[in-house]
N, CA, C and O atoms as a DFTB+ gen file, in Angstrom:
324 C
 N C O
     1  1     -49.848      26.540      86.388
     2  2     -49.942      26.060      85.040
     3  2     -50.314      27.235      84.138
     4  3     -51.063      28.139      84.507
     5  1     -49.678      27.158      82.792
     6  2     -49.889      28.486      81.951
     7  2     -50.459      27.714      81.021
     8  3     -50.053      26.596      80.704
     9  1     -51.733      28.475      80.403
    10  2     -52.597      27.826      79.397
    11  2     -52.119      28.684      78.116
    12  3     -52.219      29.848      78.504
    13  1     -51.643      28.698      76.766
    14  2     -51.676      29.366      75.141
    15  2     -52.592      30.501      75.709
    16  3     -52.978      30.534      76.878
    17  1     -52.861      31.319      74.861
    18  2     -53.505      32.561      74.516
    19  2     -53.775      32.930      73.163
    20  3     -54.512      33.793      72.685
    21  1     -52.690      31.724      72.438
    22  2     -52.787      32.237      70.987
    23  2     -53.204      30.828      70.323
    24  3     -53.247      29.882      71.109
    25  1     -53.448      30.626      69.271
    26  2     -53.621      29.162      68.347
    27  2     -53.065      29.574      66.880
    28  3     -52.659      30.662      66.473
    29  1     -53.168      28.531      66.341
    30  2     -52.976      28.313      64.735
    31  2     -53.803      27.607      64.474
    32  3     -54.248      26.844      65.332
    33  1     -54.372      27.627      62.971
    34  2     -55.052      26.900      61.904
    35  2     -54.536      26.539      61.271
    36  3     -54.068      27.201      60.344
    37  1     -54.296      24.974      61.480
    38  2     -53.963      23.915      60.301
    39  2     -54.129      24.223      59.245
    40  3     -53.090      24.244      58.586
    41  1     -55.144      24.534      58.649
    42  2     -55.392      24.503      57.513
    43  2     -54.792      25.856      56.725
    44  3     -54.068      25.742      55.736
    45  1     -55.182      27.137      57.282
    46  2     -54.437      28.350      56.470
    47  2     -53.773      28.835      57.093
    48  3     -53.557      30.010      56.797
    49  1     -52.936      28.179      58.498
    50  2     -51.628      29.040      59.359
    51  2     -52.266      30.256      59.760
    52  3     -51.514      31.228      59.699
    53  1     -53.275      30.458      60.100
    54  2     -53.565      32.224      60.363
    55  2     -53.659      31.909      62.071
    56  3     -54.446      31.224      62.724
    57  1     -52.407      32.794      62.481
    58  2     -52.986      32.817      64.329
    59  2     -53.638      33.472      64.344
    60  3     -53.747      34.317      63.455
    61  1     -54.310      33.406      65.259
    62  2     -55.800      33.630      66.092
    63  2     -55.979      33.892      67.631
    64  3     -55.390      32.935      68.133
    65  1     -56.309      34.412      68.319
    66  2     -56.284      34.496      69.619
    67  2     -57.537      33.044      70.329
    68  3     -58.624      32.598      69.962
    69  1     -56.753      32.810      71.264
    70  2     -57.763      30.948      71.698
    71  2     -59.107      31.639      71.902
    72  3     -59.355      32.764      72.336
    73  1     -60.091      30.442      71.375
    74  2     -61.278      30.644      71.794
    75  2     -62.290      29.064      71.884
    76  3     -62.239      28.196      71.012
    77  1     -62.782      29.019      72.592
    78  2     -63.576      27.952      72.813
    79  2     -64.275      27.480      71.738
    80  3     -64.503      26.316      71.407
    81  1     -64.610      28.581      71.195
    82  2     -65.782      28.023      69.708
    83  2     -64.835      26.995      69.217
    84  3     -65.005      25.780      69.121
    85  1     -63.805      27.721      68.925
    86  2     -62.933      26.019      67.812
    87  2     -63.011      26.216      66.348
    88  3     -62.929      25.208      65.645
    89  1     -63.192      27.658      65.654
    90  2     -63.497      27.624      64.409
    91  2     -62.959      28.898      63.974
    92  3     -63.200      29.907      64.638
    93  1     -61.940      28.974      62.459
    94  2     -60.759      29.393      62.304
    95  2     -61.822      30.655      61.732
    96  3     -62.924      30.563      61.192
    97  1     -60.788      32.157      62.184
    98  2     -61.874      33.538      61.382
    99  2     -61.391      33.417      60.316
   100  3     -62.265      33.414      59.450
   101  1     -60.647      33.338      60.025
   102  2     -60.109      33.228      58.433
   103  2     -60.871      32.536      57.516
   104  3     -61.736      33.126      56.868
   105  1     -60.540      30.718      57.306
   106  2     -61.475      29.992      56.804
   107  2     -62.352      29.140      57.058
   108  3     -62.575      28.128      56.393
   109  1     -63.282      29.724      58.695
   110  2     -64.401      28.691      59.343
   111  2     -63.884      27.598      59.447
   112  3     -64.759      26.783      59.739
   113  1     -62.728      27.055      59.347
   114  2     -62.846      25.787      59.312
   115  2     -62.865      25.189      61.149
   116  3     -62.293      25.954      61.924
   117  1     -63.361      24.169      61.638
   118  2     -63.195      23.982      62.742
   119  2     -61.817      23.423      62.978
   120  3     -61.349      22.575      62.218
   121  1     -60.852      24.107      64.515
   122  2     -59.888      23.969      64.386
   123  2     -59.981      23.098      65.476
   124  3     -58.946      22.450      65.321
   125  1     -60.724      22.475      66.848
   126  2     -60.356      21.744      67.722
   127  2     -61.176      20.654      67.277
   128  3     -62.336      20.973      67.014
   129  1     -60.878      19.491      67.131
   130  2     -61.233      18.239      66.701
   131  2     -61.869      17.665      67.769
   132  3     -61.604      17.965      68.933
   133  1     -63.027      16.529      67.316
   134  2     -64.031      16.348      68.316
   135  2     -63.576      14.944      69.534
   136  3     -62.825      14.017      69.230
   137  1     -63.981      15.048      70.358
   138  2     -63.596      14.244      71.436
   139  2     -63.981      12.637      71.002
   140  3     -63.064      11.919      71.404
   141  1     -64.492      12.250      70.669
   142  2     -65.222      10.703      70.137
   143  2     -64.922      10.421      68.849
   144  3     -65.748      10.769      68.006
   145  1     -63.686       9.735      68.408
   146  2     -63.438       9.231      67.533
   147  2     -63.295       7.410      67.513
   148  3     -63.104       6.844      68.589
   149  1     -63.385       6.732      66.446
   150  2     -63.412       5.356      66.433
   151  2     -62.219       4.820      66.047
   152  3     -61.965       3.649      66.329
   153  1     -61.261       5.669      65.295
   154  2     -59.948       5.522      64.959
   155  2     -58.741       5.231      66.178
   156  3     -58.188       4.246      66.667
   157  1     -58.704       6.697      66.337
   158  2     -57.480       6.640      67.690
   159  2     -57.853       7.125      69.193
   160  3     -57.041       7.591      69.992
   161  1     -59.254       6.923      69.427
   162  2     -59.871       7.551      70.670
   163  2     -59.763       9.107      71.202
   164  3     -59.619       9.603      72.320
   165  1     -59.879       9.554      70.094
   166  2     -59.714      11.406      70.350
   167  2     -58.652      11.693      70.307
   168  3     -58.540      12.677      71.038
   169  1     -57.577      11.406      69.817
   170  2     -56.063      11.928      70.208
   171  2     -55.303      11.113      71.614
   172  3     -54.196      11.452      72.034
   173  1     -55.795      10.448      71.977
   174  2     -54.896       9.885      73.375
   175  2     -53.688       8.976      73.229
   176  3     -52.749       8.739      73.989
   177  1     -54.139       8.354      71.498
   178  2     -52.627       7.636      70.769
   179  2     -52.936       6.571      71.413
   180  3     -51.998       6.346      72.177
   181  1     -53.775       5.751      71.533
   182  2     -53.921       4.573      72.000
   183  2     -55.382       3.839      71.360
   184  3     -56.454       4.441      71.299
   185  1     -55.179       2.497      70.930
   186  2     -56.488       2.089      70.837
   187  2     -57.291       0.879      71.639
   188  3     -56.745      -0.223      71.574
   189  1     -58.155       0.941      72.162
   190  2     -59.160       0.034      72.954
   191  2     -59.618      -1.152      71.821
   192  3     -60.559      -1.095      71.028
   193  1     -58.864      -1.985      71.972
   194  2     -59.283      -3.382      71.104
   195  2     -60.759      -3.608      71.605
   196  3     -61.569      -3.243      70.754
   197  1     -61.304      -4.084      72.696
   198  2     -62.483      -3.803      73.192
   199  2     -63.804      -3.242      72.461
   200  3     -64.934      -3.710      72.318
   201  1     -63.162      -1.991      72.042
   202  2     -64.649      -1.218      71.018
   203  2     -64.377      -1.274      69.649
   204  3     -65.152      -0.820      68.807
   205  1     -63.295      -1.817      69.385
   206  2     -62.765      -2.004      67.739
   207  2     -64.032      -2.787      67.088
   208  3     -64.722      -3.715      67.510
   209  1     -64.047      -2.232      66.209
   210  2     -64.778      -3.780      65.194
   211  2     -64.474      -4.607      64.951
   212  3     -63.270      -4.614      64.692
   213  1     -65.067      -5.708      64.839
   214  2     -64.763      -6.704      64.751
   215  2     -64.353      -6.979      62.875
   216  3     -63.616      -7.825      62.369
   217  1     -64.964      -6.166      62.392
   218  2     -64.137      -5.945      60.935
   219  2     -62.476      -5.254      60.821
   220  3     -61.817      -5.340      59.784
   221  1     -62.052      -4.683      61.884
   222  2     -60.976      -3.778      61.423
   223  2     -59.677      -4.850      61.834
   224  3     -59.541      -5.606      62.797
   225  1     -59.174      -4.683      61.159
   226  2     -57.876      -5.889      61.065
   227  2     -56.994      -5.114      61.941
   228  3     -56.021      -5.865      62.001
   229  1     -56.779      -4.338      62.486
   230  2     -55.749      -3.812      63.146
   231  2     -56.378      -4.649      64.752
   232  3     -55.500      -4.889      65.582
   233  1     -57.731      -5.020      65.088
   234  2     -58.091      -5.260      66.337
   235  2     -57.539      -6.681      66.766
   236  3     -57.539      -7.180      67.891
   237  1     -57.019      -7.253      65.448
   238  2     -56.188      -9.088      65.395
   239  2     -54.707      -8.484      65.172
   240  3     -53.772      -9.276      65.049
   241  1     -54.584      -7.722      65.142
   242  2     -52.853      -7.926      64.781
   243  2     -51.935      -7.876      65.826
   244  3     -52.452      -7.253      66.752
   245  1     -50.668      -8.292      66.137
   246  2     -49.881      -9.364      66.892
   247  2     -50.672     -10.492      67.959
   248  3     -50.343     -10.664      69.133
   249  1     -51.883     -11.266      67.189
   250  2     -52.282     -12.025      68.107
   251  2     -51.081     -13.123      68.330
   252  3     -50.597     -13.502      69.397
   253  1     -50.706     -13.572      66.796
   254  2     -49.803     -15.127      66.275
   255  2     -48.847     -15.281      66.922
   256  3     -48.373     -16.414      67.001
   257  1     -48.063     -13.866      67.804
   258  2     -46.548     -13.912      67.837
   259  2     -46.501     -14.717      69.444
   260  3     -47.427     -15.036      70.190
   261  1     -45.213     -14.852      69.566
   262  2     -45.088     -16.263      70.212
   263  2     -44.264     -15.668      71.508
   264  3     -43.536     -14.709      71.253
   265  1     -44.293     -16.071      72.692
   266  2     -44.382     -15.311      73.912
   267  2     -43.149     -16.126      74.648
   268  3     -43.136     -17.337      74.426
   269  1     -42.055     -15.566      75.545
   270  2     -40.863     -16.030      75.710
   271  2     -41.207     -16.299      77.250
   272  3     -41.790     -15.509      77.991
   273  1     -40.790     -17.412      77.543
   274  2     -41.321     -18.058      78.651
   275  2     -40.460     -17.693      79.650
   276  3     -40.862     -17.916      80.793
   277  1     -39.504     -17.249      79.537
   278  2     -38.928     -16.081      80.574
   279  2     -39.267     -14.939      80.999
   280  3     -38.709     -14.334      81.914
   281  1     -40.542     -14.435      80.134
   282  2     -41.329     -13.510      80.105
   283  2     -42.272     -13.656      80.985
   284  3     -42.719     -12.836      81.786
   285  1     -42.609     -14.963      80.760
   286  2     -44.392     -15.345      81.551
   287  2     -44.206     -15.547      82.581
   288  3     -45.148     -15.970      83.251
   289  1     -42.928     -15.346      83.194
   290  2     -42.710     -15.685      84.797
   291  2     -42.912     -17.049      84.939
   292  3     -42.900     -17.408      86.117
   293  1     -43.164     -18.266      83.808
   294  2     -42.880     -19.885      84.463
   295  2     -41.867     -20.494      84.487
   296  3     -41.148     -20.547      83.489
   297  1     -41.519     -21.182      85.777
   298  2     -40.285     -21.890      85.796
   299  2     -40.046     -22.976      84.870
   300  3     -41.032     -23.618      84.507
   301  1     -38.749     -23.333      84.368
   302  2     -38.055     -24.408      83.834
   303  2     -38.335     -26.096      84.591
   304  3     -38.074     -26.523      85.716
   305  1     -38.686     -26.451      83.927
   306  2     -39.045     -27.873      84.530
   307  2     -37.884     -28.768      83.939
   308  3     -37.755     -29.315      82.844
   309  1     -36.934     -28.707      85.282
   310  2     -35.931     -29.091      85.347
   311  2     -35.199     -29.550      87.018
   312  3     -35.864     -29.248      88.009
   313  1     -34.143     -30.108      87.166
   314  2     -33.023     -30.374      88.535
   315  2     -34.062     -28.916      89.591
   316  3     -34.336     -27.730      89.406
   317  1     -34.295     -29.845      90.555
   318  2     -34.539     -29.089      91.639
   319  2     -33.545     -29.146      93.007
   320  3     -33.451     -30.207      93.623
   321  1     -32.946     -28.164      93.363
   322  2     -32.264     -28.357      94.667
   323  2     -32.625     -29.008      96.289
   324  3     -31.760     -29.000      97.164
């Protein structure tokens, strides 16, 4: 596996050689974003309804929609052979 050697800063494009600190020489700004977020779980692109709030409307949305019973794996109650 080959790891970068080099980075960029979002914010003013200046490459930089990688470094653990996480913070751009140009304009300090911190360039690796922190692991514990409440939004999108750090970058993993997924969210845990589970720890959502119970205020955030995204933690109810597609509850309503309606589920195709060919889907749910139940049989037709119908002529049996």
């Amino acid at each position: 596996m080959i790891f970068a050697n080099r980075m960029l800063c979002g914010f003013c494009s200046k490459e930089q050689a990688y470094s653990s600190a996480g913070s751009c020489i140009e304009c300090k700004r911190s360039i690796l974003g922190g692991s514990n977020t409440t939004h999108w779980e750090g970058g993993k692109g997924c969210r845990n309804k589970n720890r959502m709030s119970r205020k955030d409307p995204k933690k109810y949305s597609n509850q309503a929609k309606t589920i195709p019973k060919k889907n749910t794996g139940q049989k037709k109650a119908g002529r049996t052979k």
